[in-house]
C-alpha positions in Angstrom: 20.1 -12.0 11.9 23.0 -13.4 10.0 22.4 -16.4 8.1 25.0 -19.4 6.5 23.4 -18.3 2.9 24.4 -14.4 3.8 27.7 -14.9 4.8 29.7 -17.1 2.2 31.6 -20.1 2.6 34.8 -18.3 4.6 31.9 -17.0 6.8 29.8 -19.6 7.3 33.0 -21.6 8.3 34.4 -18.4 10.7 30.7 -18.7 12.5 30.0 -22.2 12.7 34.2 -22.2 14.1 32.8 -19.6 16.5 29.6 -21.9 17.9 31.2 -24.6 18.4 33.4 -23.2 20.8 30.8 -21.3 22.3 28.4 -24.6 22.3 27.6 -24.9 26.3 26.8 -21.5 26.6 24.5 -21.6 23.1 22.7 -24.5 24.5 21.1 -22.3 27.4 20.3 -19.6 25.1 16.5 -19.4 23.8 15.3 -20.8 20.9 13.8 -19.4 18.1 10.4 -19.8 17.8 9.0 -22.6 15.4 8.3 -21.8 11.8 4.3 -21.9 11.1 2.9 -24.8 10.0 -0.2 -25.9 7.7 -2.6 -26.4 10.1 -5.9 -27.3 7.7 -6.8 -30.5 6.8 -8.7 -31.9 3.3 -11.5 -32.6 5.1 -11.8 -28.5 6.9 -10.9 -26.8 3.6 -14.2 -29.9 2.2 -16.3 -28.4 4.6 -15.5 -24.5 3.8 -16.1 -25.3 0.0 -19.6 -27.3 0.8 -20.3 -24.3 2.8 -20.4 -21.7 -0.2 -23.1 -22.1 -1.7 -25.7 -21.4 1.2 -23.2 -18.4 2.1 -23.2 -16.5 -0.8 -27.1 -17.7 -1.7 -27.9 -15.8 1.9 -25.8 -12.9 1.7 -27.2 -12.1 -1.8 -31.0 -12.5 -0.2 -29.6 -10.2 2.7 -28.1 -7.5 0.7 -30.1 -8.3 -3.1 -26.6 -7.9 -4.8 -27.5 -9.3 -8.6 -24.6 -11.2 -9.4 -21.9 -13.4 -8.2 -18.9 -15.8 -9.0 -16.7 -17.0 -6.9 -13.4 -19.4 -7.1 -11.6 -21.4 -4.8 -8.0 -23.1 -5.1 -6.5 -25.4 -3.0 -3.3 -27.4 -3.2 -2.9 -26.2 -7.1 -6.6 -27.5 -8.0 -9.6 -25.7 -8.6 -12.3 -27.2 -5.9 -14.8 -24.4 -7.0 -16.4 -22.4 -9.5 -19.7 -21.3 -9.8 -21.7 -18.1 -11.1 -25.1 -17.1 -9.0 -27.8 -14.4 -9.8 -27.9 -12.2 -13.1 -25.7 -10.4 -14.8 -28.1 -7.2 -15.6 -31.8 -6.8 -13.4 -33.6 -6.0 -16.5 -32.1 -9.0 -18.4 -32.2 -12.8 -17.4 -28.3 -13.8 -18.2 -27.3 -15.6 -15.4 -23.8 -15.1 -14.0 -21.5 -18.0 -15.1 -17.9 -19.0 -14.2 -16.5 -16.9 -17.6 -19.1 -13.9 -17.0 -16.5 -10.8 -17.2 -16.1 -8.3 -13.8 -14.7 -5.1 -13.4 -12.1 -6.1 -10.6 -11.8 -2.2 -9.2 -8.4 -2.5 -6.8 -8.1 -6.0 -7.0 -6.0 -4.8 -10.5 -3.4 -4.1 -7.7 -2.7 -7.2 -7.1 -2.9 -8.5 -10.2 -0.4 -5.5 -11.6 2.1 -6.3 -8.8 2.3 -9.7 -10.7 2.7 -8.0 -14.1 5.2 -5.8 -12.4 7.0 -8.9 -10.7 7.4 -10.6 -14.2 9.0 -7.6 -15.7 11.0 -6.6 -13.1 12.5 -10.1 -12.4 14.8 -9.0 -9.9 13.5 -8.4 -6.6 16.0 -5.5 -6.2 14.4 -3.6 -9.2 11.9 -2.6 -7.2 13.7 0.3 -5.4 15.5 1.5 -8.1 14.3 5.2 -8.1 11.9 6.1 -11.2 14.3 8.8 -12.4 12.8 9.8 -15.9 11.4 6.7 -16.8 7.8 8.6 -17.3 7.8 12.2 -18.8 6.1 14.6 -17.3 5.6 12.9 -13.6 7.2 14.5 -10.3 6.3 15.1 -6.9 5.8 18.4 -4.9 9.4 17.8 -3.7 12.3 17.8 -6.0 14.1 15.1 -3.7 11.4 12.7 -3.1 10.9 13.0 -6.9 14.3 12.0 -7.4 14.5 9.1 -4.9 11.0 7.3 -5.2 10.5 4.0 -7.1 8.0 1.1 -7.8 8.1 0.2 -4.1 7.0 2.6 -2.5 4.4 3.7 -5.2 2.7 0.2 -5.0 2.8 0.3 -1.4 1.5 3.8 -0.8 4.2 5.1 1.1 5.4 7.8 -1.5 4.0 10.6 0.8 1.1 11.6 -1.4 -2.5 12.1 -0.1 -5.0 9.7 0.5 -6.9 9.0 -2.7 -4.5 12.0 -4.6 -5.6 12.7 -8.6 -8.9 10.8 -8.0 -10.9 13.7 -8.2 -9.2 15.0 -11.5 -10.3 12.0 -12.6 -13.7 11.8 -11.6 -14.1 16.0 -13.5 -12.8 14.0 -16.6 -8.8 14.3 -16.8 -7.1 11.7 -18.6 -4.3 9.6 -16.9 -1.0 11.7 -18.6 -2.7 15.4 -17.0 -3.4 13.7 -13.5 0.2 11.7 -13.5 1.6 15.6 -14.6 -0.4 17.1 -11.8 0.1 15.0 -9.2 3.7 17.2 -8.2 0.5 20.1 -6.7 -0.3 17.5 -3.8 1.3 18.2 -1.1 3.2 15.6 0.8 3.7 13.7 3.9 7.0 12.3 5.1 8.2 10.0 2.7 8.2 6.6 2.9 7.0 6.9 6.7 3.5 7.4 6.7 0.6 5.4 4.8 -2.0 6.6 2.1 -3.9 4.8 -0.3 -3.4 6.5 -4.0 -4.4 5.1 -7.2 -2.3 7.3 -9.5 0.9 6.9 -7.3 0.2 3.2 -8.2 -0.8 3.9 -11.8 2.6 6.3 -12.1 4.8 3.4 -11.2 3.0 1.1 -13.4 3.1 3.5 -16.4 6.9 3.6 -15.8 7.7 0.0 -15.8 6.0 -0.2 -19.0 8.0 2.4 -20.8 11.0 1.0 -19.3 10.2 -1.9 -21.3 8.7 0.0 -24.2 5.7 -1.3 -24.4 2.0 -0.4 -23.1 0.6 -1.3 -19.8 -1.9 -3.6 -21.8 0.5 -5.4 -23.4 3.1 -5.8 -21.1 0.4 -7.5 -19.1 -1.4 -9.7 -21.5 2.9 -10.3 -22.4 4.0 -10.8 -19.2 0.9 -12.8 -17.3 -2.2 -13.1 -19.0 -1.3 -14.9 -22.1 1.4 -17.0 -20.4 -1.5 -17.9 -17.5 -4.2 -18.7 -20.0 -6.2 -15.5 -18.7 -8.1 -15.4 -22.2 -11.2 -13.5 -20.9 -8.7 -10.7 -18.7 -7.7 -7.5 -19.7 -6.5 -3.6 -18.4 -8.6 -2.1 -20.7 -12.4 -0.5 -20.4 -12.9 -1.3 -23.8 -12.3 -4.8 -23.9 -14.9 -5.5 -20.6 -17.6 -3.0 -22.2 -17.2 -5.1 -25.1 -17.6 -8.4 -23.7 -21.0 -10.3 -24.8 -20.9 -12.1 -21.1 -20.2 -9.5 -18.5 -21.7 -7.9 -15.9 -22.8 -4.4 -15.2 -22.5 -2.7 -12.3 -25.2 -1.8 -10.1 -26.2 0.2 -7.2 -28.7 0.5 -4.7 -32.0 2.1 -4.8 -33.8 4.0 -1.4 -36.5 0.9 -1.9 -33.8 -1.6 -1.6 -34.0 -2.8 -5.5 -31.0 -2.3 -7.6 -30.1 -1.4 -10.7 -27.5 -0.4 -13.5 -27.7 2.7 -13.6 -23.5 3.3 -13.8 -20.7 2.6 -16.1 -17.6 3.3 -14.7 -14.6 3.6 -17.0 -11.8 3.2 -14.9 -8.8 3.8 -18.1 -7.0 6.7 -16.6 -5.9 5.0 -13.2 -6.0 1.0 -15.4 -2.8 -0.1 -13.0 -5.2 0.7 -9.9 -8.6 -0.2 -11.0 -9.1 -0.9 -14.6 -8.6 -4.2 -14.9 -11.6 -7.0 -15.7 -11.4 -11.0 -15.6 -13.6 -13.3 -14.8 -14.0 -16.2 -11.9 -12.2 -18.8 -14.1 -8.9 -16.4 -15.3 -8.8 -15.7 -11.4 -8.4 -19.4 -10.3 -5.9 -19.6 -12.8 -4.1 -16.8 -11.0 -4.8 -18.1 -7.7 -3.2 -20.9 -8.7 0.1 -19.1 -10.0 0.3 -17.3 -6.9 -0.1 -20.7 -4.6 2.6 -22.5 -6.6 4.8 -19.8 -6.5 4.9 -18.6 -10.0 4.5 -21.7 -12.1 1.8 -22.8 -13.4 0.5 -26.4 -15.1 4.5 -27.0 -14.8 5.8 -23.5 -16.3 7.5 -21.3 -14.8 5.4 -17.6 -15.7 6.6 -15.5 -12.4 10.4 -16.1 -10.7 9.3 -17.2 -7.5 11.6 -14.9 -5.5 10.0 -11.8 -7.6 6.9 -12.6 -6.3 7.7 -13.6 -3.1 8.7 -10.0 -2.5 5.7 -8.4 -3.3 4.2 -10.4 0.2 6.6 -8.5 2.1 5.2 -5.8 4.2 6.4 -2.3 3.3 4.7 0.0 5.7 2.4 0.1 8.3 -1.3 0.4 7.2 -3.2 0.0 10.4 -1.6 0.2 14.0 -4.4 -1.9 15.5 -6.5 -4.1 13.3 -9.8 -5.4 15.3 -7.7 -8.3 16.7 -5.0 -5.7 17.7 -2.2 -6.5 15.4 -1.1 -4.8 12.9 -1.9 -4.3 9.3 0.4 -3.9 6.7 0.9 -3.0 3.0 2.7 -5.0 0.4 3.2 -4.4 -3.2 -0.3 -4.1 -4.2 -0.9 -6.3 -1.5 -2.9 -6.4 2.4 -0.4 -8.5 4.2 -1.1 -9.7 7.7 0.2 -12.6 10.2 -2.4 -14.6 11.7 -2.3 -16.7 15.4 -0.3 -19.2 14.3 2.0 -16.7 12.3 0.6 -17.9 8.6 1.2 -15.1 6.1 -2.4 -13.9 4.8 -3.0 -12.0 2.0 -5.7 -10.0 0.8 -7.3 -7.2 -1.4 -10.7 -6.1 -1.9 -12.0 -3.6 -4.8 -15.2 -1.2 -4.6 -16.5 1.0 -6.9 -19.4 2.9 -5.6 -21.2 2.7 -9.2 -21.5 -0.8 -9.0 -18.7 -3.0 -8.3 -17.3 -5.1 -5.1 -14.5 -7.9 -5.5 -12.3 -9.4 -2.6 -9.2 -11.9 -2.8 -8.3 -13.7 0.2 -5.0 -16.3 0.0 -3.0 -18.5 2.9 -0.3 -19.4 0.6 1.5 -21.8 3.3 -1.9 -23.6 3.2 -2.1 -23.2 -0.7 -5.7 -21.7 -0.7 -7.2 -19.3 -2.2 -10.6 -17.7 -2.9 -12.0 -14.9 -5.1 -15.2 -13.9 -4.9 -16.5 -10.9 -7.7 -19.6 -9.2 -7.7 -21.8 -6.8 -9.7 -23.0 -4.6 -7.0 -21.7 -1.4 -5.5 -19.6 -2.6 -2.0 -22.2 -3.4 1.0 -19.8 -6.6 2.4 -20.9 -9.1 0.2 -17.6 -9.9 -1.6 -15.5 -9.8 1.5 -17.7 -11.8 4.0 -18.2 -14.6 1.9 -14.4 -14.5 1.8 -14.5 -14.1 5.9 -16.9 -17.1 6.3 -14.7 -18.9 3.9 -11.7 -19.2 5.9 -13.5 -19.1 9.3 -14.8 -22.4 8.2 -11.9 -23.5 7.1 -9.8 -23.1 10.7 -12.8 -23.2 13.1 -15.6 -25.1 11.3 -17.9 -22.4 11.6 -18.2 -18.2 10.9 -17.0 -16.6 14.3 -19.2 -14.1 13.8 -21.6 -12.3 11.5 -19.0 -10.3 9.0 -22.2 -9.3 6.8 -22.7 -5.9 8.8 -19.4 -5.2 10.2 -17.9 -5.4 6.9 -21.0 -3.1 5.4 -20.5 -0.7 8.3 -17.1 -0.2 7.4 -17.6 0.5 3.8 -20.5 3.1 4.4 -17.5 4.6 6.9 -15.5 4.8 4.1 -18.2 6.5 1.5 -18.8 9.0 4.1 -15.5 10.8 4.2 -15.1 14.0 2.2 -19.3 14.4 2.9 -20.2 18.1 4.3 -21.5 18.8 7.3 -23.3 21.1 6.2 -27.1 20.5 5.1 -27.3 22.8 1.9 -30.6 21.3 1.1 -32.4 23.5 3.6 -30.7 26.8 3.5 -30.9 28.1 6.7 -33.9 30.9 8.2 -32.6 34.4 7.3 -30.3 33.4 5.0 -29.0 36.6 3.3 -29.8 36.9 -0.5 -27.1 36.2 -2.9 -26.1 39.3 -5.3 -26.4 40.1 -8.7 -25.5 37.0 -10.8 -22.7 39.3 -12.8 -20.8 39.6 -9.2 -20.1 35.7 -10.0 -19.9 34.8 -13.4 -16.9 34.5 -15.0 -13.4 32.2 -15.6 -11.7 31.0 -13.0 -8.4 29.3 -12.8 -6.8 27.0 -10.7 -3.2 25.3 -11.2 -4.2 21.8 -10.1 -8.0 21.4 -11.1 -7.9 23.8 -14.7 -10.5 26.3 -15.3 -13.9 26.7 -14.1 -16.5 28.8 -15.5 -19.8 30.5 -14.2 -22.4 31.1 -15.9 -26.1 32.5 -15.4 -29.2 31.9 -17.3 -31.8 34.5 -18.3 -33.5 34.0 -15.2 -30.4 34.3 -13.2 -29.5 31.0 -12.3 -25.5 30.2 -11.8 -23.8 26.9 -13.7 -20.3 25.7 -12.8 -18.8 24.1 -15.2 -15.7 22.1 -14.7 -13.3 19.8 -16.3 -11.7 19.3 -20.2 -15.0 18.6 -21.5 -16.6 20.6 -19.0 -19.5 19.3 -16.7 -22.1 21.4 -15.8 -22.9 22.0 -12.5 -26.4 24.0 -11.4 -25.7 25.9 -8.4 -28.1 26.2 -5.6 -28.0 29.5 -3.8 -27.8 28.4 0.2 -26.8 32.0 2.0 -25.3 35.1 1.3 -22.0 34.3 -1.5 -22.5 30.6 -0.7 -24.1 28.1 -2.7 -23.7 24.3 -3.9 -24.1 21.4 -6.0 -24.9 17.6 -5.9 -21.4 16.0 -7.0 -21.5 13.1 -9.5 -18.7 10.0 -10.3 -17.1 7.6 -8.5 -16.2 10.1 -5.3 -19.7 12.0 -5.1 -20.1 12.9 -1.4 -23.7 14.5 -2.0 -24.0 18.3 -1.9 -21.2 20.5 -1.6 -20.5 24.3 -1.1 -19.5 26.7 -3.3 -18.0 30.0 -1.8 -17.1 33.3 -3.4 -15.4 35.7 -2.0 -13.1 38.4 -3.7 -12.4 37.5 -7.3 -12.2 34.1 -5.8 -14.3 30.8 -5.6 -13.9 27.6 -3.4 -15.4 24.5 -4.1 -15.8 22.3 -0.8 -15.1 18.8 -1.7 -11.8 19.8 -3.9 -10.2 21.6 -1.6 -9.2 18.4 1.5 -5.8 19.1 0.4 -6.3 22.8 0.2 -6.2 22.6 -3.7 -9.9 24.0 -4.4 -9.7 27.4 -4.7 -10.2 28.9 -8.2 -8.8 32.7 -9.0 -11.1 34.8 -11.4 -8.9 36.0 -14.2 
């Protein structure tokens, strides 16, 4: 639709010319529907606020998650802030409002703003990446040519779901995955949705040599020092350094939980690296509801961030409400009932970490909620119940399990289903260990090596620094292994078969078979 602003003075004169002469029939023409309005009063979001404490004091009895902190803006103030539960089980800390979190994905978010402040112009955005970052390219030589930040951030590039996390996981640093990543192959670009850290990562990287700086401090440059983020950073370091943070933690088969994880998140930092706390976060929630300034500065041009609320591609055809889901830039964006703009992002890492920010910016609120367990729905329903209590005075349902059962959806993909704990009853007997040992090479995942002790039993090892890998025989040529890191999907199968070897859970894209040299 044409607008006064879009066409000029000499057009906007030509058009409102036009209408006037064309008045009676404009009058029996339909009009456009209203423009959403705030809808939630003082007293509703009161209610929502009084209502957090019992929430997230019963979903951490429900699920035992350790720690919590959670923050809540509304109309540019900070109407909550408060720490819950420990920091470490085998310490007493308690969580407290500057306790430091690994934020996992909700770094996406929180880059898209580092990227809007660099960037400026809105348009910058799709300016193709050309050579900004050395070494980076994609399977095809056009798409590499034509793909920028935009469609990086919004995971519409055409890489696979999830693509370079493994490499990561075996121990590759960020420059081998980023030079790697051009092995994936690809879906149609800029027409299909898939969620991938180092596409996100690669068009952060670029941004900050454009500006020839590091990703660290073109962050702390461009939003965290401006924003009074003191305790926030994109680097491991800085969180495993931190006197009050919390460590992650995951759940034991009795239901007790425990640190038993770090999870250095450097190579994909963009992504998944960052750290904050529950007070940094309410000073970005309030950036983002005033849109851009902050205590009276201007830190983000509002129109830069603005754009990174726009939807970019379709994420989900049919949400649970059937309506759509989309993707931003670094962003969930979705359109309620009442056609309010809602954004959102939650971050997960299986060793230990759950996070989940939820904004209505036309009703300027806000809340974050981070936790120090592995993600079971804690982080996100409290969020859910939030703004359910806000609109309807009560939850409108228990989010608890639906959100858990989603997550343990999501953990199970990539899982075998094969059972190679229990080899099955004649299995044939595996050869002579010399018929497997060896180097093998692949282009995407390096070398891999097998190895056999005195007594016969096979190692893998894989990766720079190479984990080591003892290998089960299950039947005949095939045998396995228990995965480990951030994407372990339990056992997995190992197969040889002429001067070749093929490891199960590296090859979804078809990139897991090794050649013996």
């Amino acid at each position: 639709m044409r607008t006064l602003r879009a066409l000029g003075a000499a057009g906007a004169a030509a058009l409102l010319t036009a209408t006037a002469a064309t008045a009676t029939a404009a009058s029996t023409a339909p009009s456009p529907p209203p423009a959403p309005r705030p809808q939630l009063t003082d007293a509703a979001v009161d209610k929502a606020v009084a209502g957090l404490d019992g929430s997230v004091a019963e979903k951490m009895r429900r699920t035992g998650v350790p720690g919590v902190a959670v923050a809540v803006v509304h109309d540019g103030k900070v109407v909550y802030l408060k720490g819950f539960g420990l920091r470490r089980t085998d310490e007493g800390a308690k969580v407290d409002p500057d306790t430091v979190f690994q934020l996992a994905s909700v770094s996406k978010p929180v880059s898209s703003t580092v990227v809007a402040g660099a960037l400026a112009d809105p348009g910058a955005w799709d300016e193709p990446l050309a050579d900004s970052l050395p070494g980076f390219a994609l399977k095809d030589p056009w798409v590499t040519s034509h793909v920028t930040p935009a469609d990086l951030f919004s995971h519409r590039s055409g890489l696979p779901d999830h693509a370079g996390d493994l490499l990561e996981d075996l121990g590759y640093d960020r420059a081998y995955i980023l030079g790697h990543l051009r092995e994936e192959p690809l879906s149609p670009f800029r027409a299909s949705y898939a969620y991938t850290n180092f596409g996100l990562t690669a068009a952060a990287e670029a941004v900050a040599r454009d500006q020839d700086v590091s990703w660290q401090k073109l962050s702390e440059d461009t939003l965290f020092k401006p924003a009074g983020m003191t305790r926030t950073s994109t680097e491991f370091d800085a969180y495993a350094k931190a006197p009050d943070r919390a460590w992650g933690h995951v759940r034991n088969p009795d239901g007790t939980w425990s640190p038993r994880y770090v999870r250095d998140a450097d190579a994909q930092t963009p992504a998944g690296g960052a750290s904050s706390t529950a007070r940094d976060m309410s000073r970005w929630l309030r950036l983002h509801l005033d849109t851009g300034s902050l205590d009276g500065k201007r830190i983000i041009p509002a129109d830069a961030l603005a754009r990174t609320y726009q939807p970019e591609v379709v994420s989900q055809a049919v949400t649970g409400r059937g309506t759509p889901q989309f993707y931003g830039l670094g962003w969930n964006v979705s359109y309620d009932d009442a056609g309010r703009l809602r954004l959102s992002h939650s971050g997960g890492f299986a060793l230990g970490v759950n996070s989940n920010v939820t904004m209505l910016p036309l009703e300027r609120l806000g809340i974050v909620v981070l936790t120090n367990g592995a993600p079971v729905g804690l982080a996100d329903s409290v969020a859910l119940d939030f703004f359910d209590t806000a609109q309807y005075g009560k939850p409108t349902t228990d989010w608890l399990p639906l959100v858990a059962a989603s997550y343990e959806q999501t953990f199970a993909v990539g899982r075998s289903e094969t059972d190679y704990a229990h080899p099955p009853a004649g299995a044939k007997p595996a050869r002579d260990s010399a018929a497997y040992t060896g180097t093998y090479d692949n282009p995407y995942y390096g070398r891999a090596t097998v190895t056999a002790g005195d007594d016969g039993a096979l190692t893998l090892s894989l990766g720079p620094k190479p984990l080591r890998f003892p290998l089960a025989h299950y039947d005949g040529d095939t045998f396995s292994f228990e995965t480990t890191g951030e994407n372990a999907v339990g056992r997995t199968g190992v197969f040889f078969s002429d001067g070749t070897l093929r490891v199960e859970y590296l090859d979804q894209n078809h990139l897991g078979t090794f050649t013996r040299r």
